[in-house]
Structures are given as C-alpha cells and as structure tokens.
C-alpha positions in Angstrom: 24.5 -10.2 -106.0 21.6 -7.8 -106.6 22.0 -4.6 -107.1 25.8 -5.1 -108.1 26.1 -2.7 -110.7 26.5 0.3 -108.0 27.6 1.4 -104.7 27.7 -1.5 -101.7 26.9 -4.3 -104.3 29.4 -3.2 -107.2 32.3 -3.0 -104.0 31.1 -6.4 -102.4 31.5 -8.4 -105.6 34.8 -6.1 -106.1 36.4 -7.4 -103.7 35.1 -11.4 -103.9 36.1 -11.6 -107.3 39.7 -10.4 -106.0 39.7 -13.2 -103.7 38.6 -15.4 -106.2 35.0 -16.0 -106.1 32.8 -16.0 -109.4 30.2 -13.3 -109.4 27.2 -13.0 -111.2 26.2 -9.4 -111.1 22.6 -9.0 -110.9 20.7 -5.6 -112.0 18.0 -4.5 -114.4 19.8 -2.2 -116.7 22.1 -4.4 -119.0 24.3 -1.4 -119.9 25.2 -0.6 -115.7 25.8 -3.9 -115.3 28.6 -4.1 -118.6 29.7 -1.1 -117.0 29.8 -3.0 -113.2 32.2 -5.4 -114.6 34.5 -3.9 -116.2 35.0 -2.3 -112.7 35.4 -5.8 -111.2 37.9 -7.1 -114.1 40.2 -3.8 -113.4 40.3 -4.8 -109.7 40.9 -8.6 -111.0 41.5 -8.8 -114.9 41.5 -13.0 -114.4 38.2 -12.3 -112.6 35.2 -15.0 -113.6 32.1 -12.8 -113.9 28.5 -13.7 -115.6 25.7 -10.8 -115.5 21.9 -11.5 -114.8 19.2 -9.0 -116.2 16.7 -8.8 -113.0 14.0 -6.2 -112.3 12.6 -6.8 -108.9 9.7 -4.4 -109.2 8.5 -7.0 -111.8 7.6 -10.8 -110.8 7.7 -11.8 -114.5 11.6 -10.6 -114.8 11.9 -12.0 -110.9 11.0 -15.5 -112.6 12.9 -15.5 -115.5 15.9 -14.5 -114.1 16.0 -16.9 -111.2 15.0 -19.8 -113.8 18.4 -19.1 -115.2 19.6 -19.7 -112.5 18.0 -22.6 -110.5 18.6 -24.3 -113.8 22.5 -24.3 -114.3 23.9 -22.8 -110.9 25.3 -23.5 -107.3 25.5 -21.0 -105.0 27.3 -20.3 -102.0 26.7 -16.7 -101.1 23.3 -15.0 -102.2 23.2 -11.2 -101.8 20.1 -9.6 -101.4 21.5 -6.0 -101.6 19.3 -4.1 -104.4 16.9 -1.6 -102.8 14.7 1.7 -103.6 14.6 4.6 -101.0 12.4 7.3 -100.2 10.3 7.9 -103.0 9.2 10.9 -103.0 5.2 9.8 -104.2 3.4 6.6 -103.9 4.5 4.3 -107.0 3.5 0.7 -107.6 5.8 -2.2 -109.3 4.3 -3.9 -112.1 2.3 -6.4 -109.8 0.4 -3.9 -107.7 2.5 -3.7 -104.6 3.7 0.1 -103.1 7.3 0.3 -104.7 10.0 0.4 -102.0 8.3 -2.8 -100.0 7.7 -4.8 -103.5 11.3 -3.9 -104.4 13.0 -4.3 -100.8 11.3 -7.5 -99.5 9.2 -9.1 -102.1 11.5 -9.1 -104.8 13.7 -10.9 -103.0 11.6 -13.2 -101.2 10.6 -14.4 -104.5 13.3 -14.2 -106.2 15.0 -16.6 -103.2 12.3 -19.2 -103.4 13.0 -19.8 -107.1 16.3 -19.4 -107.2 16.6 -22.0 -104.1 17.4 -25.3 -106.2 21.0 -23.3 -106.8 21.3 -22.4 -102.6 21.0 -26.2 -102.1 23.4 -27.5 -104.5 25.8 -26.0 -102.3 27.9 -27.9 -99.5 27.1 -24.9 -97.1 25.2 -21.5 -98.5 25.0 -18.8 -96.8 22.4 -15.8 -97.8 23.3 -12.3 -96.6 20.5 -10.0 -96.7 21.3 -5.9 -96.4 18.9 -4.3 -94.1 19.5 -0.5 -92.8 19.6 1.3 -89.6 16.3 3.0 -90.4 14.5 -0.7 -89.6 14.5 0.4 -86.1 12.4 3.8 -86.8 9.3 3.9 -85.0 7.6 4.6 -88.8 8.9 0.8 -89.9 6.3 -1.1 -88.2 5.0 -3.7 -90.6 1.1 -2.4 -90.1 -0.1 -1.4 -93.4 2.6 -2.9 -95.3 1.7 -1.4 -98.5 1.0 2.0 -97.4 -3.0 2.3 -98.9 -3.7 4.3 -95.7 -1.2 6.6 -95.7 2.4 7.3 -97.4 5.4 9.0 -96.4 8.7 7.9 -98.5 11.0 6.9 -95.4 8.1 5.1 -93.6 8.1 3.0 -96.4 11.6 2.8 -96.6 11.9 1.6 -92.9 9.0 -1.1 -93.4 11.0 -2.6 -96.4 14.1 -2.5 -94.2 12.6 -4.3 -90.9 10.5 -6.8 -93.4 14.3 -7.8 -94.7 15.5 -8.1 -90.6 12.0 -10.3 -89.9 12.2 -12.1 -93.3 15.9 -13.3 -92.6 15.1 -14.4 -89.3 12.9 -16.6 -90.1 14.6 -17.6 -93.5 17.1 -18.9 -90.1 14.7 -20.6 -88.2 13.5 -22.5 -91.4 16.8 -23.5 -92.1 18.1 -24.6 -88.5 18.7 -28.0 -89.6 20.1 -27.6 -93.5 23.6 -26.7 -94.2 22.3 -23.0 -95.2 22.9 -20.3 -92.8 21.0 -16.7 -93.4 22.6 -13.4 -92.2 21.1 -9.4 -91.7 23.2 -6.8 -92.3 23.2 -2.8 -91.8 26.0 -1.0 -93.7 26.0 1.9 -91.8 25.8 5.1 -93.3 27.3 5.7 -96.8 26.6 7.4 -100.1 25.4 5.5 -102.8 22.8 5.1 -105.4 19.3 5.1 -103.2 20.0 9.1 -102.0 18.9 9.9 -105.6 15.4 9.2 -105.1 15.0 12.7 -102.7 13.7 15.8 -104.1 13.3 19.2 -102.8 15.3 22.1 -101.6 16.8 20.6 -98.1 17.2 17.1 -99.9 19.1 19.1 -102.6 21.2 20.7 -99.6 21.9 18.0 -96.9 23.5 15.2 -99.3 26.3 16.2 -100.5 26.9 18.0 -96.8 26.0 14.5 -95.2 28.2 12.9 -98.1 31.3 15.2 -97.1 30.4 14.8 -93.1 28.1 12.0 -92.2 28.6 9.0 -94.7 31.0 7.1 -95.1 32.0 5.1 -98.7 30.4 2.3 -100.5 33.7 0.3 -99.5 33.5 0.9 -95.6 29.9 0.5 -96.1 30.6 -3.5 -97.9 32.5 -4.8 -94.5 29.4 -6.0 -92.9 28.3 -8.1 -95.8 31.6 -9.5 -96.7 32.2 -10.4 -93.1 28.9 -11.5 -92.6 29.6 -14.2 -96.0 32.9 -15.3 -94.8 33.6 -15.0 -91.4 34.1 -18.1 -89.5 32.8 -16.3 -85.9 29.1 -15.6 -87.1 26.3 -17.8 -86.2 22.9 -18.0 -88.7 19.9 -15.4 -87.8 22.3 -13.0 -86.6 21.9 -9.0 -87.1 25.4 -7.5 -87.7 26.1 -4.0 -88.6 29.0 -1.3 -87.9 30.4 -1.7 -84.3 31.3 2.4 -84.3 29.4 4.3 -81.3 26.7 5.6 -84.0 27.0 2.6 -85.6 27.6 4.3 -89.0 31.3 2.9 -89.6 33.9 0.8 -87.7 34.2 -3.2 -87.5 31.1 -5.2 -88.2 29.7 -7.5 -85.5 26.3 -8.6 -83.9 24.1 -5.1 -84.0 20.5 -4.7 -81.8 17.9 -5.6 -83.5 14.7 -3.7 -84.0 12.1 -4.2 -81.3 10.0 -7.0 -81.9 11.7 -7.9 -84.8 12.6 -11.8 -83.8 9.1 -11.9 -82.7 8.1 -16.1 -84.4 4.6 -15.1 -84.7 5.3 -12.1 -87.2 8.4 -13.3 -89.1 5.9 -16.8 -89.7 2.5 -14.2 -90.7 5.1 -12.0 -93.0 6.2 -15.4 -94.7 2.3 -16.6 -95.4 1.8 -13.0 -96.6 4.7 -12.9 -98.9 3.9 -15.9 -100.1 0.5 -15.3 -100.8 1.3 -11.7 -102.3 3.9 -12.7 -105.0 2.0 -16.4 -105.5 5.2 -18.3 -104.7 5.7 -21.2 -102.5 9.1 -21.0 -100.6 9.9 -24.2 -98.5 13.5 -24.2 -97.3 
C-alpha cells in the first residue's frame, strides 16, 4: 500500500489487516509510517505488518524499495494510493519530471514494473489504482504532460489523475490473459492529507468548511478500494467510484469514465512514454 501512513491508505490497510491480510505499509517518512502501524495493531493487535521506505518523487528510492520487494515477496493486492495535490508552484521530483505527474503516475508505473516478479508469484493479483473525480476535468487532458508550457496546480493534479484511469486500463488490456486483474478507483470526496498542499486566503477558508460540509471521511472514502480488491462482482479494467448522486459517497460500483480515457491508442503511447521517461521496461 503506498501512501499508507495517512488518510484513505492508513484506513484501507486498517481494515485488511482486521480481516487478516498482511500489510506492508509503504511511505517515505520512516517515523509516519511507525506511527501508521501502531494505528493498524490497535485496530488488530495480532495484526502481521512490515513497513517499506519509498519516495516516489525519486526513481533511485522507487528502485530500491521495489527490489525489496520483487526479491522476497508475493503479492495479491497492490495499492497504488500515494498522491501529491495542487501544488501551489511548479516543482520537479529528483529525476526532472513536474511533481504531481512524476508522483501520481510515474512513480507508480515504475515502481509496478519492478515490483512485478512479487504480482506474479501470486495465484490471482489484483492491482487497485486510486484515481479521483477531478480525471474528468476538462484541464486533465494528457497534452503537455509535464506542464513546461504552462502550470496551474489542479491541471496538473487532474493529468496525474486521468494518466492513473488510462495507465490502469491498459495495465488490463496487457493482462487479459494472466491471472492479474487491474482496477481504477475514485474515492469520492474526503478529507485527507493532499488538501495541505493549498495556500492562500480562500484555500485557508473553504477546507475546513468543505471538511464540515462537503467531504466525507478517509473511511467512507476506503470503500471503493477495498471493494474494488475483494469483491467477487468486479471485472478487470473497470472504473468504480461512489454510487451517491454526486458521486462523493454512497456504495461503490462501476463509475463513467473520463472521455477518451479507454481510448487503446493513448493508454499504449502513455505506456511507451512512461517507459521511456523513468527508463524502465514493464512487460506484464
């Protein structure tokens, strides 16, 4: 689980290690992560936990970490959950790329291709990739992908977001015929650790008002991706998300995806790019 030492992560591996699953809680601060499972022990003190030190704005710790784990693992349920939002300037990870889309998408994409040894060892994996609503924006169209032309935090937000939705879809197609299955997932709307990133007076304002009103909890906001990992009624390549009539809460099931977004022609050009950008060959 990445990102699991707050908000949608930390309550997703919650409640698997309840029901018994051993988690590894992935995250690049080692203290947050302690912290992350002693939360998970107190919800199951018998709980089997392991932590992994990963930095996804860094292909060296993306490497390292996910040699760890190709080495010695098998895993049935990969969560790529971690995410930056709305930065309020321009920043680069340590490889060059604009932050939120190195972060978002190509941290995972190459952390998945080396971790993938582990994914096959398993009798039936299944990877469950959070996405957001905000992939459907108008602003999230992956044309200049890492904003050199122009930057506006949520644009690049909502390219991240739809590169996860077209990324997954065609981590599906590439897997038709392998006992893997690879889901999307939109939480909704909930208040967690990527609202920090805002600044200004009318950020400073509307959270906590859309914290109180709008947004639900990190635990409402988990349903999708635990039902997305377990359920027996999904079907790989699907988009689920919130089945409430703003889609921000209520039962998960199949959401609409963003237009375009299942196109084969983009989801096989953003693979080649992501492959060539983080110099890592994934073949599932």
């Amino acid at each position: 689980m990445t990102g699991a030492n707050s908000g949608i992560g930390l309550e997703t591996a919650r409640v698997l290690a309840a029901r018994g699953a051993r988690v590894i809680l992935a995250g690049r601060d080692r203290a947050k992560l302690d912290g992350a499972v002693d939360v998970v022990r107190a919800a199951a003190a018998q709980a089997e936990t392991g932590t992994l030190l990963l930095d996804l704005s860094d292909l060296a710790s993306v490497r390292s970490a996910a040699q760890r784990i190709a080495e010695t693992e098998t895993i049935d349920l990969l969560f790529n959950n971690a995410g930056v939002m709305n930065l309020p300037t321009r920043q680069s990870t340590r490889d060059g790329f604009e932050m939120t889309v190195g972060t978002n998408h190509l941290g995972h994409f190459a952390f998945d291709a080396q971790i993938w040894p582990a994914v096959r060892r398993s009798a039936a994996a299944r990877v469950v990739t959070v996405s957001a609503i905000a992939a459907r924006w108008p602003l999230g169209k992956l044309d200049d992908l890492m904003s050199e032309n122009s930057y506006r935090g949520m644009s690049a937000y909502a390219k991240s977001k739809r590169a996860n939705i077209v990324y997954t879809l065609e981590l599906a197609r590439r897997t038709a015929h392998t006992p893997v299955e690879a889901f999307v997932i939109h939480p909704g709307s909930a208040m967690t650790g990527l609202q920090q990133h805002g600044t200004g007076p009318l950020t400073r304002l509307f959270t906590p008002l859309a914290a109180r009103m709008l947004m639900g909890s990190a635990a409402g906001a988990a349903w999708p991706a635990l039902y997305a990992a377990t359920s027996p009624d999904v079907t790989s390549g699907e988009f689920i998300g919130p089945a409430g009539r703003d889609q921000t809460s209520g039962t998960p099931k199949p959401a609409k995806l963003p237009k375009g977004a299942d196109d084969t022609e983009l989801g096989a050009r953003l693979w080649a790019d992501s492959e060539r950008l983080t110099d890592v060959t994934f073949k599932p």
